[in-house]
DRENNUZA-935308 format. One record per residue (C-alpha): residue number from 1; x, y, z. Coordinates in Angstrom, 2 decimals. Each point is the difference from the previous one (the first is absolute). Last residue first. Example, Ala and Ser with C-alpha at 12.3 -4.5 7.8 and 13.67 -1.06 7.14 Angstrom:
> num, px, py, pz
> 2, 13.67, -1.06, 7.14
> 1, -1.37, -3.44, 0.66
This chain:
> num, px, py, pz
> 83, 10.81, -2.06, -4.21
> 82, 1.12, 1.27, 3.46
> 81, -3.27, 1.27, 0.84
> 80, -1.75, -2.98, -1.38
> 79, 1.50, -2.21, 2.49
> 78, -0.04, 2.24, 2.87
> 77, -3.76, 0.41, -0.73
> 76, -0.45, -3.70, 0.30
> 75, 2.10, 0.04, 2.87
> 74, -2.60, 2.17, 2.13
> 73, -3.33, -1.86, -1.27
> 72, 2.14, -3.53, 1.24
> 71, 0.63, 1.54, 3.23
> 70, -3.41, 1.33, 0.25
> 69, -1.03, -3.42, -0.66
> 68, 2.23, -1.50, 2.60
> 67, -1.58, 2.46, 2.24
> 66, -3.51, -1.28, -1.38
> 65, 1.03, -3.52, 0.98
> 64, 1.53, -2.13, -2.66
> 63, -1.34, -3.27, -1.76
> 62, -2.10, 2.14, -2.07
> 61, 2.25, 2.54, -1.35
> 60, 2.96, -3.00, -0.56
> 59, -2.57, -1.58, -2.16
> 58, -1.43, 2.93, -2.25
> 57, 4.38, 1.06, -0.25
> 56, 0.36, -3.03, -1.44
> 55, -3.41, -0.34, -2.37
> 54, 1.07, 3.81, -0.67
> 53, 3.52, -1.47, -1.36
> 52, -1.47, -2.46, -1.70
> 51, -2.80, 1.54, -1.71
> 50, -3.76, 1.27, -0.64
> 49, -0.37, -0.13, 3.64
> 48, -3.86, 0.10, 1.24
> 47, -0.97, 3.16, 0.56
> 46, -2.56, 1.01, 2.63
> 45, 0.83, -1.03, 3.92
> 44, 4.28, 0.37, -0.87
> 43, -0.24, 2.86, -2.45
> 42, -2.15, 2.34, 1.99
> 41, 2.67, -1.44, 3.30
> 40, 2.87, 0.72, -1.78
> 39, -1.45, 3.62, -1.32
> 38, -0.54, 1.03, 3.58
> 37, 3.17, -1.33, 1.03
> 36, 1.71, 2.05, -3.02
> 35, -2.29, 2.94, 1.34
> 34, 1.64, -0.34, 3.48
> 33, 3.59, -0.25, -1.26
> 32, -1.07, 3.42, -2.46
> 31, -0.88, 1.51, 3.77
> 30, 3.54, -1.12, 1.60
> 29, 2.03, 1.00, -2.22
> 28, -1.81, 3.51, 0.13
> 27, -2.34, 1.28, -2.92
> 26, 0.77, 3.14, -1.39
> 25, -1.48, 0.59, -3.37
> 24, 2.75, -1.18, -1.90
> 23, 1.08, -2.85, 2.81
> 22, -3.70, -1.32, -0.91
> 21, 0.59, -0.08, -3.68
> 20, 3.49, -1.51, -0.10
> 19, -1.96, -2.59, 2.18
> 18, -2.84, -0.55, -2.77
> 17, 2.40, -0.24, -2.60
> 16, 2.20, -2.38, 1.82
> 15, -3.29, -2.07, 0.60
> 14, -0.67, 0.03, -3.57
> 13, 4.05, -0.34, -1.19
> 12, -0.58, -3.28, 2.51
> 11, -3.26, -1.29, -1.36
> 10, 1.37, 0.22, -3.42
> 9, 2.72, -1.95, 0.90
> 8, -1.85, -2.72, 1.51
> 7, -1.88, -0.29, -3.25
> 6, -4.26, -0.72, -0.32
> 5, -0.66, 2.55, 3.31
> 4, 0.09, 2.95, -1.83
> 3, -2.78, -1.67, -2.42
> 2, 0.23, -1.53, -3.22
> 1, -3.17, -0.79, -1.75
């Protein structure tokens, strides 16, 4: 069964969905950086990383503090922003 989370690519035109979707309906910057912490810590305590890249960014979440996870929340919308 592939899931969202089975390509790293398909995560990212997800969350890039999801953020087109909240600037649509008239989120701020700073409230779709708040639900991509929200999602990053779902993803972090429930789903274990079906790849590389999440297996990366699963490390880097848990060695940093939760400002360094907001950090990460924030350039992982940057990143699918510019894509």
């Amino acid at each position: 069964m592939t899931t969202v989370l089975s390509n790293f690519d398909t995560w990212k035109q997800f969350l890039a969905d999801r953020v087109e979707h909240g600037k649509e309906i008239g989120l701020s910057e700073d409230s779709i950086a708040k639900l991509a912490f929200e999602i990053g810590s779902f993803l972090d305590a429930k789903v274990d990383p079906k790849n590389d890249q999440e297996r990366a960014l699963k490390e880097l979440w848990d060695v940093g503090n939760e400002d360094e996870q907001k950090t990460i929340a924030r350039l992982m919308v940057k990143l699918v922003q510019k894509s």
